[in-house]
N, C-alpha and C positions, 0 to 999 in steps of 0.2 A: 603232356598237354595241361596248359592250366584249367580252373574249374568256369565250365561258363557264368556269364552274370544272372542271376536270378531276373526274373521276371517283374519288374516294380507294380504291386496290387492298387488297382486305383477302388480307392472308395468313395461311393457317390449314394450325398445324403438326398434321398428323393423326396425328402418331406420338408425341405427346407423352403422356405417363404421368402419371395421376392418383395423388401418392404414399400419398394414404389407402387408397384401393382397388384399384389395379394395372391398375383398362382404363385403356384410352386417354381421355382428358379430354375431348375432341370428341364420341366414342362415347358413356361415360355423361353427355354436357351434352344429345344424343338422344335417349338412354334416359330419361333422370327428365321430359324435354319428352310423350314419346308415353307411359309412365307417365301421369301427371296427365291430358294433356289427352284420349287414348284407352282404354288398358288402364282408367282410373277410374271412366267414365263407363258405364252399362247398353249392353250391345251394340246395342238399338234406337236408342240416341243419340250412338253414335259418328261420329264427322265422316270422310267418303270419304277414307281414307288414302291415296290419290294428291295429293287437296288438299290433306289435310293434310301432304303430303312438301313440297309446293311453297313451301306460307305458310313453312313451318319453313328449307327452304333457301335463300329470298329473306331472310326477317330476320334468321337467324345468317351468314346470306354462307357457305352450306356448300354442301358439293357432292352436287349432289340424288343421286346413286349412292346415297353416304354415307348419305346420309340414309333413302332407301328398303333401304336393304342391313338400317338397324339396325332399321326398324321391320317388316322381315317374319323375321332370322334371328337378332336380341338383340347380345348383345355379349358377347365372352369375355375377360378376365382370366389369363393363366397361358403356360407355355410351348409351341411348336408343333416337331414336326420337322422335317424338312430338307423336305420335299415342305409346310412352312406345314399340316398337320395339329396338332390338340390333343393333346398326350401327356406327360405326370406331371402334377402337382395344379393346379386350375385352379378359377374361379368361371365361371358361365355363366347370361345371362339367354337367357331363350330367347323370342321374340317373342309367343306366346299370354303372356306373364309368369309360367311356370314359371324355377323357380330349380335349380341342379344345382350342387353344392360339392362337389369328392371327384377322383378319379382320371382322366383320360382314356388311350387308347393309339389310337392311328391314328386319333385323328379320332372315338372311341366314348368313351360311359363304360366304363369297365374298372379294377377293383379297389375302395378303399372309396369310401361316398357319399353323398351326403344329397341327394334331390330331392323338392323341394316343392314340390303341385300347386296353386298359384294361382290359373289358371284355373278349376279347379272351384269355390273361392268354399269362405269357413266356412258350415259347418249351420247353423240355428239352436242346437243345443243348443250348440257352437261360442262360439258369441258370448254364450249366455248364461255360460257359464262363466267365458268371458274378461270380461265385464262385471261379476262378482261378484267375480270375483279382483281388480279394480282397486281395489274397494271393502272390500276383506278388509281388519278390523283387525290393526295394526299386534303387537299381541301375541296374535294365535292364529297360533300353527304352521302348518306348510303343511298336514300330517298330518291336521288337525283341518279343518282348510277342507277337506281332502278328502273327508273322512268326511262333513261337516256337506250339504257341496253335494252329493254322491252321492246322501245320503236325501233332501234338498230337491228334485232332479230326479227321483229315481228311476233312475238310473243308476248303472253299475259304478263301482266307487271306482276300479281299473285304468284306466279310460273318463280319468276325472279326471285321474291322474296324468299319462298320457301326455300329455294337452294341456297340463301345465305343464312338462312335460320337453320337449317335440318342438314344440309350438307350435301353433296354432288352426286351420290348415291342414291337408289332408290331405296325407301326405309318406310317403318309404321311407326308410331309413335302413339303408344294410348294403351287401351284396358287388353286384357286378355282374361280367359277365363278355362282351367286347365285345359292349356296351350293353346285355344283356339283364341283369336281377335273376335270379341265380345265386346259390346259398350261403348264410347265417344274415343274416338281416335282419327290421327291422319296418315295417310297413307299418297307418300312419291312415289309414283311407277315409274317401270322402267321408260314408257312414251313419253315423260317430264309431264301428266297430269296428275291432278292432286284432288284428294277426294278428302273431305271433312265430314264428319258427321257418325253417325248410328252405325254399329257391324253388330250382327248374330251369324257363327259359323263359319270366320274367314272372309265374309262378303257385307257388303254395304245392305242395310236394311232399316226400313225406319224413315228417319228424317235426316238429309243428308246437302252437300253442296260437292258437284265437281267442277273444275278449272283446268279448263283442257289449254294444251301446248300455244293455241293459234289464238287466245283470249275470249274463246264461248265460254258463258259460264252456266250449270244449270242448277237451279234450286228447288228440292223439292223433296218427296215421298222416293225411296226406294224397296224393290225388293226383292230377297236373294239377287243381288250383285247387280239388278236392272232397276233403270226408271220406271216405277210404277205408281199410280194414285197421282195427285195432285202436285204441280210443278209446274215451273217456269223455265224455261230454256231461254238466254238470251246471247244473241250473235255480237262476235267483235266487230268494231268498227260500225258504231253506231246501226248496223242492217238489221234492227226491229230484234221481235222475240216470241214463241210460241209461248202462251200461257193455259192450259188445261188440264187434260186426263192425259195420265201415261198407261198403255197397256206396254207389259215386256218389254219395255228399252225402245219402245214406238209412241208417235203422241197418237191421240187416238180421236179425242174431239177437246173443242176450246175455240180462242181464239188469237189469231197470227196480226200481230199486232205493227203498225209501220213506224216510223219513226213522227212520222208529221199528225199521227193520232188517226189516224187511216186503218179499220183494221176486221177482218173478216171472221165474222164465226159460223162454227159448223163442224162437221165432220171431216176426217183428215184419212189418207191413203196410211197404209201403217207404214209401210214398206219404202217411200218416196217420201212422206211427210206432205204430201200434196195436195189440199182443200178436194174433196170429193162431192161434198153435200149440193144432193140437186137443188135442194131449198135454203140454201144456205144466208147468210146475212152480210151485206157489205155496211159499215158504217162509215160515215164521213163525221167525224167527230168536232173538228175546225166548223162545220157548217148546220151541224145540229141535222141532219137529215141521213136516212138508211134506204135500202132497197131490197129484194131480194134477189136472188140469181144464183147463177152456179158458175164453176170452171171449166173452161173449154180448151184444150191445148194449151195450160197454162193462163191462158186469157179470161178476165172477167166477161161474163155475159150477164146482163141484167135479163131478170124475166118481170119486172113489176117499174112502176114509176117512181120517181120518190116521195119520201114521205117526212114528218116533222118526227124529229127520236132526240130526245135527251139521254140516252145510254151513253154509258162510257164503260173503259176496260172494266172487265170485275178486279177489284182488290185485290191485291198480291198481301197473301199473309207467312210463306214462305220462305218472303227474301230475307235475308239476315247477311248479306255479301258487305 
C-alpha cells in the first residue's frame, strides 16, 4: 500500500488588516459570511449558529473561537488601549448587525457618532421612499422629490429629508457620553419620527424638536423622554396648534390656537387634550374682542358677553423648525 497524502496545514494570519476597511481580513471574511447567510435571512429561518460556527470553521480552516467570537460580539475596526479596550475613532459591527462609527473611550462609545439600528429593520414607509427615490428622474431636484413624495404618502417633507440624509434605517447621530446618548443629537426611529435636539441618559431632555411620520411637529422643553415645560405642538395640514405647558407627554394648560387667529385659553384634559377650564377664555383675534366660557360636549358655551381684547397668541420662543 502506498503512503497516504499528508494532511496540507493551512495557516491563517488573524492579525492581518483589510487595507479598504481597517478590521482584520479574517474577521470581516466572518462577518460578510454570518451577514448573508444569517443576519439576511428571517429570524424563523436562521440556521443554529453553533452549526452554523462549525460548517464556517471546517471550510475556511479557521479557528472555531474565531469564528463564534465574531458571530455573537461583530468586529471592531480602530485603535484599542493598553488594557486592548476601544478608545479614539473606530467602526464597529456589532452581532445583532447594528453599526456604530464615531468615538469610543474605555471600551464605550464616548464623544461623536453615528449608530444604526439594523436589527430593527426599515418601516414600510422606509422602503417606500427608498424605492421611489431609485426611480427619481434624473432632472427633478432633490427638493422637489421631497415635496412631490411627502404629498404622495402623506408624510412630513422633514420625515423625507432625513431619510435621504441619514439613510433608511433607523439611526442616532450626535454626542454620547460613556455609552449613554448625552448632548445634541438626532435620532430616526423605527415609527419614521425624528427627534432633534437635547438627550441625558438615552432620552430626549432639555430643549428639543419632534417630527412625527403624518407632519405634527412639536417644539419645545423635554423631559426624560416626555414633553415637558414649555412647547408648541403644531398639527399637519394647516389644523391649528397647542401652544403652553406640557406635563408628562400631556399639554396641560395654554392655548389651542386656530388657523384664522381664533384661539382658546385655559386648562386642558391631560389625557384627551381637551379644553376643560370652566372659566376658560375664547378670543376672536380677527375682531379684537374675547368672552368667557367653557366646553361642553366638545361645543363652545359662552358664559359672559363680549368684550373689547387686544391679546394675541403669546410669543413662541421655542420654534426654531
Amino acid at each position: 500500500m502506498g503512503d497516504e497524502p499528508e494532511e496540507k496545514i493551512v495557516v491563517v494570519d488573524y492579525d492581518k488588516l483589510d487595507e479598504d476597511t481597517g478590521f482584520k481580513a479574517v474577521e470581516l471574511d466572518i462577518w460578510k459570511a454570518y451577514e448573508a447567510n444569517v443576519l439576511a435571512k428571517p429570524e424563523d429561518d436562521r440556521p443554529d449558529i453553533d452549526a452554523w460556527v462549525d460548517e464556517v470553521a471546517e471550510e475556511k480552516k479557521y479557528d472555531r473561537k474565531r469564528v463564534k467570537f465574531v458571530a455573537t460580539m461583530g468586529i471592531y475596526a480602530g485603535p484599542r488601549d493598553t488594557f486592548n479596550q476601544r478608545t479614539g475613532s473606530g467602526k464597529a459591527y456589532y452581532g445583532n448587525g447594528d453599526l456604530y462609527d464615531g468615538e469610543f473611550l474605555d471600551g464605550k462609545k464616548h464623544g461623536q457618532g453615528q449608530y444604526i439600528f439594523k436589527k430593527q429593520g426599515k418601516s414600510e414607509c422606509d422602503k417606500l421612499v427608498e424605492k421611489a427615490f431609485k426611480a427619481k428622474p434624473s432632472d427633478e431636484s432633490t427638493e422637489a422629490f421631497v415635496d412631490r413624495i411627502a404629498t404622495h404618502l402623506k408624510i412630513g417633507a422633514e420625515i423625507v429629508r432625513t431619510m435621504l440624509e441619514f439613510g433608511y434605517y433607523p439611526c442616532y447621530h450626535g454626542d454620547y457620553i460613556r455609552g449613554l446618548r448625552v448632548g445634541q443629537g438626532l435620532m430616526k426611529h423605527q415609527d419614521g419620527s425624528v427627534h432633534k435636539g437635547d438627550w441625558a441618559n438615552n432620552k430626549p431632555h432639555g430643549q428639543g424638536m419632534r417630527y412625527y411620520l403624518n407632519g405634527d411637529v412639536y417644539s419645545g422643553q423635554w423631559s426624560e423622554g416626555l414633553k415637558h415645560g414649555y412647547g408648541t405642538y403644531r398639527f399637519a395640514n394647516m389644523a391649528g396648534e397647542y401652544r403652553g405647558e406640557w406635563q408628562k407627554g400631556q399639554f396641560a394648560q395654554g392655548q389651542w390656537i386656530q388657523n384664522d387667529g381664533t384661539y382658546f385659553e385655559g386648562t386642558f384634559e391631560k389625557k384627551k387634550g381637551r379644553p376643560m377650564d370652566d372659566q376658560g377664555v375664547m378670543h376672536f383675534a380677527n375682531l379684537n374682542v374675547a368672552m368667557d366660557g367653557v366646553y361642553k360636549k366638545n361645543r363652545w358655551a359662552p358664559l359672559s358677553a363680549m368684550r373689547i381684547s387686544d391679546e394675541a397668541p403669546a410669543q413662541d420662543e421655542t420654534w426654531n423648525a
